[in-house]
VOMARGU-374732 format. One record per residue (C-alpha): x negated, y negated, z. Coordinates in steps of 0.05 Angstrom, whole numbers. Each point is the difference from the previous one (the first is absolute). Example, Ala and Ser with C-alpha at 12.3 -4.5 7.8 and 13.67 -1.06 7.14 Angstrom:
VOMARGU-374732
<atom><x>-246</x><y>90</y><z>156</z></atom>
<atom><x>-27</x><y>-69</y><z>-13</z></atom>
//
This chain:
VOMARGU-374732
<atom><x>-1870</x><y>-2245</y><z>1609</z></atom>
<atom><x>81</x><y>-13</y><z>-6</z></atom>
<atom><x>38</x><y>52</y><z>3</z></atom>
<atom><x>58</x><y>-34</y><z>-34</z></atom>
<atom><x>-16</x><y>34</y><z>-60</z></atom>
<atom><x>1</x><y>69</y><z>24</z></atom>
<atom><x>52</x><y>39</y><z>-24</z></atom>
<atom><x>34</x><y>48</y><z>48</z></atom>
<atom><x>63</x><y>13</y><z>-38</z></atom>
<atom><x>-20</x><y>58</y><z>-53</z></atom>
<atom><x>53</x><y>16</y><z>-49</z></atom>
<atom><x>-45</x><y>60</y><z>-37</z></atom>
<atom><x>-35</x><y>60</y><z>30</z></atom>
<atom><x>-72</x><y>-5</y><z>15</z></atom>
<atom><x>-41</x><y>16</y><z>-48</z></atom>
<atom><x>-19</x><y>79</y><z>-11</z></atom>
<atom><x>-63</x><y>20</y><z>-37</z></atom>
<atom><x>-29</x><y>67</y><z>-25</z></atom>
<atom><x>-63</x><y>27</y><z>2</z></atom>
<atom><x>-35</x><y>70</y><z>-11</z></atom>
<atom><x>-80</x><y>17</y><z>-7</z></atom>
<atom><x>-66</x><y>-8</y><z>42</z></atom>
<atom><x>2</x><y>-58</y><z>50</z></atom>
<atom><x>-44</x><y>-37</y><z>-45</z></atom>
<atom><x>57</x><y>8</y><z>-56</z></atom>
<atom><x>64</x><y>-15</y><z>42</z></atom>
<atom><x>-40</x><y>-61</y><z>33</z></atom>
<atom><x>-6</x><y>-29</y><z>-68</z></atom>
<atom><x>68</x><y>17</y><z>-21</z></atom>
<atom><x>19</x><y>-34</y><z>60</z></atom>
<atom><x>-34</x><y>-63</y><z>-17</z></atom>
<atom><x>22</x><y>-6</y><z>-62</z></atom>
<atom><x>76</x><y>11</y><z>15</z></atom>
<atom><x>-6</x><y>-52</y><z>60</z></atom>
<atom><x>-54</x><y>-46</y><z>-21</z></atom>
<atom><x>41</x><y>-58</y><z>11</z></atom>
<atom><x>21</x><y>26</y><z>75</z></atom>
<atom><x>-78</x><y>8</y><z>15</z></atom>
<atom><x>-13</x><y>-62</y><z>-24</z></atom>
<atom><x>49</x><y>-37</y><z>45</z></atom>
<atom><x>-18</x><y>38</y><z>57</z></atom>
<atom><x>-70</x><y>-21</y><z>-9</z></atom>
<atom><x>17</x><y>-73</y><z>-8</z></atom>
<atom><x>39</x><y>5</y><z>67</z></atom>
<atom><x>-67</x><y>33</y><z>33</z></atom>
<atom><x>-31</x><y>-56</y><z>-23</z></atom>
<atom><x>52</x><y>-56</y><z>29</z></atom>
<atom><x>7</x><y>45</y><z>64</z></atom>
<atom><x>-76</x><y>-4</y><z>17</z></atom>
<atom><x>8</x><y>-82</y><z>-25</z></atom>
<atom><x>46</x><y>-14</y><z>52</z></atom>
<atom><x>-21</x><y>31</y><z>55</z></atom>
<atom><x>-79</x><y>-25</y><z>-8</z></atom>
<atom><x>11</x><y>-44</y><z>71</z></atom>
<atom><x>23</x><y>76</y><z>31</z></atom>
<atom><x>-52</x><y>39</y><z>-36</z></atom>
<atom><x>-53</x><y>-36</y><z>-23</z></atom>
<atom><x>-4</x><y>51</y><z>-66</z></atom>
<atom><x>-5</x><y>-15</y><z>-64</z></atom>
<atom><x>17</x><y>40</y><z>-62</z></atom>
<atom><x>-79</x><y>16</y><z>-14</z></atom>
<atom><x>1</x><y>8</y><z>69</z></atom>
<atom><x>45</x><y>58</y><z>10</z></atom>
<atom><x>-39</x><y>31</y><z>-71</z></atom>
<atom><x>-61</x><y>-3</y><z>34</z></atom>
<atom><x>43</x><y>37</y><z>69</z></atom>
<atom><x>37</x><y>53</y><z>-52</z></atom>
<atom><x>-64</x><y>23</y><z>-34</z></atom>
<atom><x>-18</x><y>25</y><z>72</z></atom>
<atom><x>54</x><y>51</y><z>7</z></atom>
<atom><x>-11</x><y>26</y><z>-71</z></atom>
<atom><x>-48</x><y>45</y><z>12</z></atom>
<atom><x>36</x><y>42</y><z>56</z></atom>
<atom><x>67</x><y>-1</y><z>-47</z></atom>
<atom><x>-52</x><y>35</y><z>-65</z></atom>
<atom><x>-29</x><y>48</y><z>48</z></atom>
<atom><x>68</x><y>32</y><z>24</z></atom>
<atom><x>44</x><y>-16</y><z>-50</z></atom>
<atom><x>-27</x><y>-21</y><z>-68</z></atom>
<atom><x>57</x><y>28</y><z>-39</z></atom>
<atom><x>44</x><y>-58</y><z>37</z></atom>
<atom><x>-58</x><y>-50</y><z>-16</z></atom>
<atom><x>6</x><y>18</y><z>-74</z></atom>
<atom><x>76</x><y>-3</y><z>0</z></atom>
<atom><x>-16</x><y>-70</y><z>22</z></atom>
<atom><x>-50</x><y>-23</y><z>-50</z></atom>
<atom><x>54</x><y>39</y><z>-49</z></atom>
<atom><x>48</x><y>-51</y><z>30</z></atom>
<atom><x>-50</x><y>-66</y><z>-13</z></atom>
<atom><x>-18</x><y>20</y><z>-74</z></atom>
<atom><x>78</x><y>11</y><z>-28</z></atom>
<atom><x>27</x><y>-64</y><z>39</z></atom>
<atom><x>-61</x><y>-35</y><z>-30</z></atom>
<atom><x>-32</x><y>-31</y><z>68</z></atom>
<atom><x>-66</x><y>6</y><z>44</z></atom>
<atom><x>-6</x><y>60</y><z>40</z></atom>
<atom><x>-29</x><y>-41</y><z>52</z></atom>
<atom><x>62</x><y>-42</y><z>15</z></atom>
<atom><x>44</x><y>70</y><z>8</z></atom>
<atom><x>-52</x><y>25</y><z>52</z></atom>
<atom><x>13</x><y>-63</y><z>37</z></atom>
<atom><x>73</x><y>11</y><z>-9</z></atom>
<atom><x>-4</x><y>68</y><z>26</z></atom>
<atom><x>-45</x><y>-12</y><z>55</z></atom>
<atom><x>33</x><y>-65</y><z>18</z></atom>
<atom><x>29</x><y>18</y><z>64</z></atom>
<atom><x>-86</x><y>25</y><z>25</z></atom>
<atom><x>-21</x><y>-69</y><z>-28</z></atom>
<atom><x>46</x><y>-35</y><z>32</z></atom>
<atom><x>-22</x><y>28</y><z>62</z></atom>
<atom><x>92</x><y>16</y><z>16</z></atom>
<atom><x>7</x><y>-68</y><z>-1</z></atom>
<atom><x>60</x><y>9</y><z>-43</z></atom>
<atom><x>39</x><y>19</y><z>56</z></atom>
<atom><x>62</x><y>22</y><z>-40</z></atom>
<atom><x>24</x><y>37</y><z>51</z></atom>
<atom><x>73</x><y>25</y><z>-18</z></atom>
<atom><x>4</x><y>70</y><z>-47</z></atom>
<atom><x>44</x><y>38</y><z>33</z></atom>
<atom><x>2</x><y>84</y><z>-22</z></atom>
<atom><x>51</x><y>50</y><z>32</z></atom>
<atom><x>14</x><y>69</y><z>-23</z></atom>
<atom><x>53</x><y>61</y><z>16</z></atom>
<atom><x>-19</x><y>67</y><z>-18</z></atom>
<atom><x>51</x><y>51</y><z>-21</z></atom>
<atom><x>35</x><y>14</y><z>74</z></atom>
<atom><x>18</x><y>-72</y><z>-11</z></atom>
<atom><x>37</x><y>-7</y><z>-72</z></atom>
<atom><x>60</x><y>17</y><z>-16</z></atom>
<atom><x>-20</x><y>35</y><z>-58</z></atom>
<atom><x>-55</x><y>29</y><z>25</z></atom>
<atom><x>-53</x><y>-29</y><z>-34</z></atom>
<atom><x>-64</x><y>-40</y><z>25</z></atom>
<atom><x>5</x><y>-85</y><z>-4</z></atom>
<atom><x>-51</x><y>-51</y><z>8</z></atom>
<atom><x>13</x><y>-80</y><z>5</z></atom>
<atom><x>-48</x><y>-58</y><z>-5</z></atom>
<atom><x>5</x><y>-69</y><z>0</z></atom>
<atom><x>-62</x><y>-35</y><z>-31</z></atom>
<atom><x>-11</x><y>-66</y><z>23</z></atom>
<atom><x>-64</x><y>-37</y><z>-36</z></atom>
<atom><x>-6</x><y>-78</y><z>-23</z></atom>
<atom><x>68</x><y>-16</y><z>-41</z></atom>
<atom><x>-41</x><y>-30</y><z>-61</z></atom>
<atom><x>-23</x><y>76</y><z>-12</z></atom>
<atom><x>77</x><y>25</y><z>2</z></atom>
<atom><x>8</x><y>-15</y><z>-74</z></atom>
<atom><x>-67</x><y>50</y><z>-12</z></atom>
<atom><x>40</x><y>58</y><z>13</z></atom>
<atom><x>1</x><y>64</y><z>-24</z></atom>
<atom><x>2</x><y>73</y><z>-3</z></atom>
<atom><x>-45</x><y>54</y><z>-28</z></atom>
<atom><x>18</x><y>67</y><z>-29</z></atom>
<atom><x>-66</x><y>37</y><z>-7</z></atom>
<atom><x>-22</x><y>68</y><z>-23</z></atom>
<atom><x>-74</x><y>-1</y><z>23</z></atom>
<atom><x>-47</x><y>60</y><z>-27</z></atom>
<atom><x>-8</x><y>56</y><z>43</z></atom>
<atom><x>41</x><y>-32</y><z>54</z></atom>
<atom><x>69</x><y>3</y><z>28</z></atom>
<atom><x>49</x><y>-60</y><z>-44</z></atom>
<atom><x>18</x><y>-58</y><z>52</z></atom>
<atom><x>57</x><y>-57</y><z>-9</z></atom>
<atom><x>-25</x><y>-66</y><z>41</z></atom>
<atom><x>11</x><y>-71</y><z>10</z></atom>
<atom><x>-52</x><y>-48</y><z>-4</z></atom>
<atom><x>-12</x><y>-77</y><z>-20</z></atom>
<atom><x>-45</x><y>-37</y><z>-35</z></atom>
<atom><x>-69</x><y>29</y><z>-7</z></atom>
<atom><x>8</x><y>47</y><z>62</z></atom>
<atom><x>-10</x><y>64</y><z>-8</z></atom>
<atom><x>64</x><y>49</y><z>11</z></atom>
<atom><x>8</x><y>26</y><z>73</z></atom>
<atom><x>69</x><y>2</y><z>26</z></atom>
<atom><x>46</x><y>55</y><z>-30</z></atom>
<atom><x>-4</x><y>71</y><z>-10</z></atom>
<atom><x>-20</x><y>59</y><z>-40</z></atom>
<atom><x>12</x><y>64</y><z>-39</z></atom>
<atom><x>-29</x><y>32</y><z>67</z></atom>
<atom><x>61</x><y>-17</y><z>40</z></atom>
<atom><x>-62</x><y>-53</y><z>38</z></atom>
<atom><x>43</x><y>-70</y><z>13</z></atom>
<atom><x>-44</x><y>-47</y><z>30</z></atom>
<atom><x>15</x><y>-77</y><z>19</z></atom>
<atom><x>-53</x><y>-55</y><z>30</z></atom>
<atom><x>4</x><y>-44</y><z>64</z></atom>
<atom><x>-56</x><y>-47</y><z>10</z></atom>
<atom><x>-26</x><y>10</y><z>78</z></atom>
<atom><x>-47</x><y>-49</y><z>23</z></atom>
<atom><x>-63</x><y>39</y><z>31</z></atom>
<atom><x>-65</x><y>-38</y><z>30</z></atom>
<atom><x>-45</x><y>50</y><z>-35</z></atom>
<atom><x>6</x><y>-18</y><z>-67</z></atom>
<atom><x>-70</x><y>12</y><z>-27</z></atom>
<atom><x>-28</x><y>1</y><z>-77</z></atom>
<atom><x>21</x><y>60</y><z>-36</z></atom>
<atom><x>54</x><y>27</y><z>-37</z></atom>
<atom><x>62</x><y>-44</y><z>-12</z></atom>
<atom><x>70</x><y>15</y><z>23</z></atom>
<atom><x>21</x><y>1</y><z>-63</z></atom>
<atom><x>-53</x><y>51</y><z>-33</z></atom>
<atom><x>26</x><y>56</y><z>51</z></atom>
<atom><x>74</x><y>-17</y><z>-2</z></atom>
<atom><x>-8</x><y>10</y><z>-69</z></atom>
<atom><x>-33</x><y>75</y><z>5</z></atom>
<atom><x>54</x><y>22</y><z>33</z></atom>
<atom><x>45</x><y>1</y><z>-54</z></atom>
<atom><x>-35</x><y>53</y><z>-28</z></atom>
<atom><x>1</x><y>45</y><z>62</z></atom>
<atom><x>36</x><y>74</y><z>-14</z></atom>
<atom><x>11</x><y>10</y><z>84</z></atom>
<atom><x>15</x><y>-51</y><z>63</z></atom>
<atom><x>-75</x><y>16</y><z>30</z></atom>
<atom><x>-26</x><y>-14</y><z>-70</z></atom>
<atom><x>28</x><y>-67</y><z>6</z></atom>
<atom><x>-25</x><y>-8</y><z>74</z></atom>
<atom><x>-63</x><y>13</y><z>-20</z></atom>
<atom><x>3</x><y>-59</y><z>-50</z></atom>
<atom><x>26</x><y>-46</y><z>55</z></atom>
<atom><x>-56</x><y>11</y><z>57</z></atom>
<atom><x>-63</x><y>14</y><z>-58</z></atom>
<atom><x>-60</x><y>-21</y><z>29</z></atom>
<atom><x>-34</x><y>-65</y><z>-15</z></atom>
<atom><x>65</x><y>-37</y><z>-11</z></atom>
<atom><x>9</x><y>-77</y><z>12</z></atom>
<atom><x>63</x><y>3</y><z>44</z></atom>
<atom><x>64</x><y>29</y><z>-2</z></atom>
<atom><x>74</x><y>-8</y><z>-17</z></atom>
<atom><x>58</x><y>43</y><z>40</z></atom>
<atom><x>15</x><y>50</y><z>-49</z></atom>
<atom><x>79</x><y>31</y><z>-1</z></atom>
<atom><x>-10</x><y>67</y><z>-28</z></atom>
<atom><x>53</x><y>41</y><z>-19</z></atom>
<atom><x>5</x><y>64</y><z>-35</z></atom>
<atom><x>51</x><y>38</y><z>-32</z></atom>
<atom><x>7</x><y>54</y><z>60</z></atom>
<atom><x>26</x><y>-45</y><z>32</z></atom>
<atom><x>-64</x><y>-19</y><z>45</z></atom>
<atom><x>-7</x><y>-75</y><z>20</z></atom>
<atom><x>-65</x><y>-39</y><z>27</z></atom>
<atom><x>-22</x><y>-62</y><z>16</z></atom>
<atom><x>-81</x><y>2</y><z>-10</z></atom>
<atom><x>-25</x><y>-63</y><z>41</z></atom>
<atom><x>-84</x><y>-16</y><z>-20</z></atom>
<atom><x>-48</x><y>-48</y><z>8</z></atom>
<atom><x>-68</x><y>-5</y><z>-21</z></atom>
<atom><x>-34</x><y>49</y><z>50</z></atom>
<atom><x>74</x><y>27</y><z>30</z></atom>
<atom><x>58</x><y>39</y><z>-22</z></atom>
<atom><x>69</x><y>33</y><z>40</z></atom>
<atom><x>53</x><y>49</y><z>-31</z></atom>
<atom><x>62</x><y>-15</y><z>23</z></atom>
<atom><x>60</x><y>50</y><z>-14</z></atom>
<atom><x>81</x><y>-26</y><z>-17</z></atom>
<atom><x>39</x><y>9</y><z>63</z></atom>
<atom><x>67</x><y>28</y><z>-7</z></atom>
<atom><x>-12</x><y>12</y><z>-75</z></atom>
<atom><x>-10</x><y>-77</y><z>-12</z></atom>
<atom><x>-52</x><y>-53</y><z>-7</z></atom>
<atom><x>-15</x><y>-66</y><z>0</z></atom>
<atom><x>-55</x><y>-47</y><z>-5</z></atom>
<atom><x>-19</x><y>-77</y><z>-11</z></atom>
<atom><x>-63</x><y>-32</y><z>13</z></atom>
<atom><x>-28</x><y>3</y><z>72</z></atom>
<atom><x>-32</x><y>71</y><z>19</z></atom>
<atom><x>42</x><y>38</y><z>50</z></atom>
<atom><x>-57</x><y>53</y><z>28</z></atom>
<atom><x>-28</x><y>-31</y><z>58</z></atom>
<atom><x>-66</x><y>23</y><z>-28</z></atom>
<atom><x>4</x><y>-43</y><z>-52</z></atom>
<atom><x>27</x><y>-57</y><z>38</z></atom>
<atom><x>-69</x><y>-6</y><z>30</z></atom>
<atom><x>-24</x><y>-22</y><z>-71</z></atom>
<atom><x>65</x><y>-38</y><z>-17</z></atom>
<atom><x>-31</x><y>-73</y><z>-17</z></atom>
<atom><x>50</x><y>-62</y><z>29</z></atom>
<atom><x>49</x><y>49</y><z>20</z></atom>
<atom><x>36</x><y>-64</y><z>47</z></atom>
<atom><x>16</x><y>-21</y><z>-73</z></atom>
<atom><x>36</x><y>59</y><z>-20</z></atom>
<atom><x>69</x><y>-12</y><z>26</z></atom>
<atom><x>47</x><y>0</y><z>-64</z></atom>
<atom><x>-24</x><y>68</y><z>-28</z></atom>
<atom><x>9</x><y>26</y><z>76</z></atom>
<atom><x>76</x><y>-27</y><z>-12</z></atom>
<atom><x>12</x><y>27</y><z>-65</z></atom>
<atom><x>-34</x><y>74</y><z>16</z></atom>
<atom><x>57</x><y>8</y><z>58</z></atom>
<atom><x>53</x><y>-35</y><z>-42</z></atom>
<atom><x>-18</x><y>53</y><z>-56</z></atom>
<atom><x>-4</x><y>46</y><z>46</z></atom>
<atom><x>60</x><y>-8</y><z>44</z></atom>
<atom><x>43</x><y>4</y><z>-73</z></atom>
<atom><x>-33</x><y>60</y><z>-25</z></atom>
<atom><x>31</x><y>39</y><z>63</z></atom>
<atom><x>68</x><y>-33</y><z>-9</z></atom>
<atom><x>8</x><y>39</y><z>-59</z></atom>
<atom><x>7</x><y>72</y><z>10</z></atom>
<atom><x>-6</x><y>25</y><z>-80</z></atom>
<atom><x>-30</x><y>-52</y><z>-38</z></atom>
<atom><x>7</x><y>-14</y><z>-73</z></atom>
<atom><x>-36</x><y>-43</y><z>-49</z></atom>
<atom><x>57</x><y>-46</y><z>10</z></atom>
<atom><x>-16</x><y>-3</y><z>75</z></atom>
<atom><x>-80</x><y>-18</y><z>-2</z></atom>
<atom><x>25</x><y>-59</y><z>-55</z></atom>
<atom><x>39</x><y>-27</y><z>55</z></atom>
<atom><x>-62</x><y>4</y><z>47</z></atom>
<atom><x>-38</x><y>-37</y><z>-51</z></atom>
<atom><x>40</x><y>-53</y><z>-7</z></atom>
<atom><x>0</x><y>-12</y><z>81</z></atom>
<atom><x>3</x><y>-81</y><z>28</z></atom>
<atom><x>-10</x><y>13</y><z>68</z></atom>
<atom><x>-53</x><y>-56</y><z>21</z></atom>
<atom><x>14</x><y>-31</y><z>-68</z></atom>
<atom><x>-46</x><y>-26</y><z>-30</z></atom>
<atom><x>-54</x><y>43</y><z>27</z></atom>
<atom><x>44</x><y>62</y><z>-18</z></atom>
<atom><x>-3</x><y>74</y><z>-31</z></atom>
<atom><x>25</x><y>-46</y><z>-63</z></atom>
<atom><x>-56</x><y>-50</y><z>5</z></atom>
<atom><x>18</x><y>-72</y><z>-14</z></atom>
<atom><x>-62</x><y>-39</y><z>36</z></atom>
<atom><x>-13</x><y>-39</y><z>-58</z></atom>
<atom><x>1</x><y>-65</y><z>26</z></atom>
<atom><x>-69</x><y>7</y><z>49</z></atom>
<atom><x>-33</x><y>-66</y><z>-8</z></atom>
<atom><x>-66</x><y>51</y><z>8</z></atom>
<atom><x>-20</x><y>33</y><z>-69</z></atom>
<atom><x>-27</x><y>45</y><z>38</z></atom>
<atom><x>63</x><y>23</y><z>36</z></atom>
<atom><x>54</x><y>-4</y><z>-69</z></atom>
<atom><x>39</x><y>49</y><z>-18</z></atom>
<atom><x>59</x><y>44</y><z>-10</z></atom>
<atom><x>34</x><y>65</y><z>-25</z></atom>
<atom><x>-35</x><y>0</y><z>-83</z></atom>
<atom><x>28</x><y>78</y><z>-5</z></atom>
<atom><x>36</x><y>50</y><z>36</z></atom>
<atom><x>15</x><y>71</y><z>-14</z></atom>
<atom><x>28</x><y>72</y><z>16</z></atom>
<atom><x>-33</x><y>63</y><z>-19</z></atom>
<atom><x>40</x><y>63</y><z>-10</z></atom>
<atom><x>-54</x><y>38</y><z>14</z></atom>
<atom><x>36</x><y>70</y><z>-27</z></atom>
<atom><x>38</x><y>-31</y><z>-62</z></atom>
<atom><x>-66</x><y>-29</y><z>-17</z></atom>
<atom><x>31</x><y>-70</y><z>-3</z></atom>
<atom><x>-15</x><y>-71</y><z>25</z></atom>
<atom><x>48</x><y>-51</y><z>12</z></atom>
<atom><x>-26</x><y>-69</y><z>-13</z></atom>
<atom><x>27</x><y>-67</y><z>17</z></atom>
<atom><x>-51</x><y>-55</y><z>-26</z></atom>
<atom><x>1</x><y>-60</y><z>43</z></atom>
<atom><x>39</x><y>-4</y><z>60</z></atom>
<atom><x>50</x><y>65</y><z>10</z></atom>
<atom><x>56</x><y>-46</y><z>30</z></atom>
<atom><x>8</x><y>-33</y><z>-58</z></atom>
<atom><x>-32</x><y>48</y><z>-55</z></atom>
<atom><x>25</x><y>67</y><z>-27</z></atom>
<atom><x>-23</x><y>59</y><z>6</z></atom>
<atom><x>-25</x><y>35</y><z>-63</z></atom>
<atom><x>-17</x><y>71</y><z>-5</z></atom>
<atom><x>-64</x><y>30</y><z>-41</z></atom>
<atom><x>-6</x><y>74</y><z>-3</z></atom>
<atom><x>-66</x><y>35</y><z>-5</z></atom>
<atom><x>-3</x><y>45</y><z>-66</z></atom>
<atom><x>1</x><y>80</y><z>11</z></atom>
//
């Protein structure tokens, strides 16, 4: 696909969407209000698997057949979030097979996506200026998905409201909640990976979690397919980085009231399931990089973690993520959103596309 077309000037906000009830309600409400952005992420699945059939050898009925596997172990644990996804299929009008693929998509693929620049950092409240609690992220994902975009404001039932960014037909994972529970996502590469449940299913629990262990408990649940490094922050200012794989998992605390992580596991216990790590070189580059400018600053401001964000050191395989240009479908992409949660104003700052050349644009979470 040509990514001539792909637009990574945006002159308007990203789009913000509201949505209160049981899961099964606000997935429907979030279908209907995004139909169109579900629909082109699905298409782009679709193309995605197309292209890289000499890689993969995987069709779309394929992956169905691979999806319908994990399922199961997503219903047991979590059928609330299953729900919340069939909610999703009915209002945006599609099959609710093609959005398990889409959320199991990274399991069917076997990580062969290796899209393997996010970058998250964080600064707890020893670290602001103000005094408050700030997290960063840089998503980086395929650029035809950038212009799928958006941000949910939900009131769930019996659960804590959250404020997240998501694309497509993803389900919501990376932002934060009533709780004071921030939480961002950095795909790890583990050897492990068996059938169970997806990433995505457990990154989306935690949003719902009232207390840091709550969420930890989320992360490592048993029976999961793999695991993502998970930045959690809360609004006492405590800051982890929760490293898991399929059948492994390692807490790791902020040092010096700071944190950072991108996507290569940095407890040696879980480097002895780390798959390829000999092809992990840029994320080791941009974790010191982020690192490194996370101590330069002694008080840190929202201001200050922008400026991280929109980082060019080893250009274009950056904290602002420009690899668009791979000749490898497998290996395209760049920077699709980046963000900065004020994790004690209850805000998110939200640059769509590219943060050097993107504004950021601030959503607030209601009282």
């Amino acid at each position: 696909m040509s990514t001539e077309n792909h637009i990574s000037k945006h002159d308007s906000p990203p789009l913000i969407i509201y949505v209160k009830g049981s899961h099964r309600e606000m997935g429907r409400q979030i279908g209907e209000q995004t139909s169109e952005k579900v629909k082109h992420s699905l298409e782009n699945a679709h193309h995605l698997l197309e292209s890289t059939y000499e890689s993969l050898q995987l069709t779309w009925d394929g992956a169905e057949i691979q999806a319908r596997k994990y399922l199961p172990f997503a219903q047991e644990r979590y059928p609330e979030i299953v729900e919340e996804l069939q909610g999703i299929a009915e209002g945006a009008g599609v099959l609710f097979d093609d959005l398990v693929v889409l959320n199991a998509m990274e399991a069917v693929t076997t990580d062969a996506l290796h899209l393997t620049k996010c970058t998250s950092i964080a600064v707890n409240e020893q670290r602001t200026a103000n005094g408050h609690v700030l997290v960063g992220h840089n998503e980086d994902w395929v650029p035809e998905d950038e212009s799928d975009v958006f941000l949910i404001h939900a009131e769930p039932d019996n659960e804590p409201k959250f404020l997240a960014m998501t694309y497509g037909g993803l389900l919501p994972n990376i932002g934060f909640n009533s709780a004071g529970i921030a939480q961002c996502c950095d795909s790890v590469y583990p050897s492990d990976c068996r059938i169970g449940i997806p990433r995505v299913v457990l990154s989306r629990a935690i949003l719902s979690a009232r207390t840091p262990a709550e969420a930890i408990r989320h992360m490592v649940a048993p029976l999961r397919a793999a695991g993502y490094n998970h930045l959690l922050a809360h609004e006492s200012g405590e800051l982890y980085n929760i490293e898991v794989s399929a059948r492994k998992f390692a807490v790791l605390y902020a040092e010096r009231n700071a944190i950072a992580h991108t996507n290569h596991y940095l407890d040696r216990n879980m480097q002895a399931v780390e798959d390829e790590p000999d092809e992990l070189i840029c994320t080791r580059v941009r974790y010191h990089r982020a690192s490194r400018l996370l101590e330069q600053t002694k008080l840190h401001t929202t201001q200050t973690l922008q400026a991280i964000l929109r980082d060019h050191v080893n250009y274009p395989d950056s904290i602002c993520n420009h690899a668009i240009n791979d000749e490898d479908p497998l290996d395209r992409e760049k920077t699709i959103t980046s963000l900065v949660m004020d994790l004690t104003a209850r805000q998110m700052h939200v640059a769509w596309g590219n943060p050097c050349t993107n504004k950021y644009h601030t959503y607030q979470m209601d009282a």
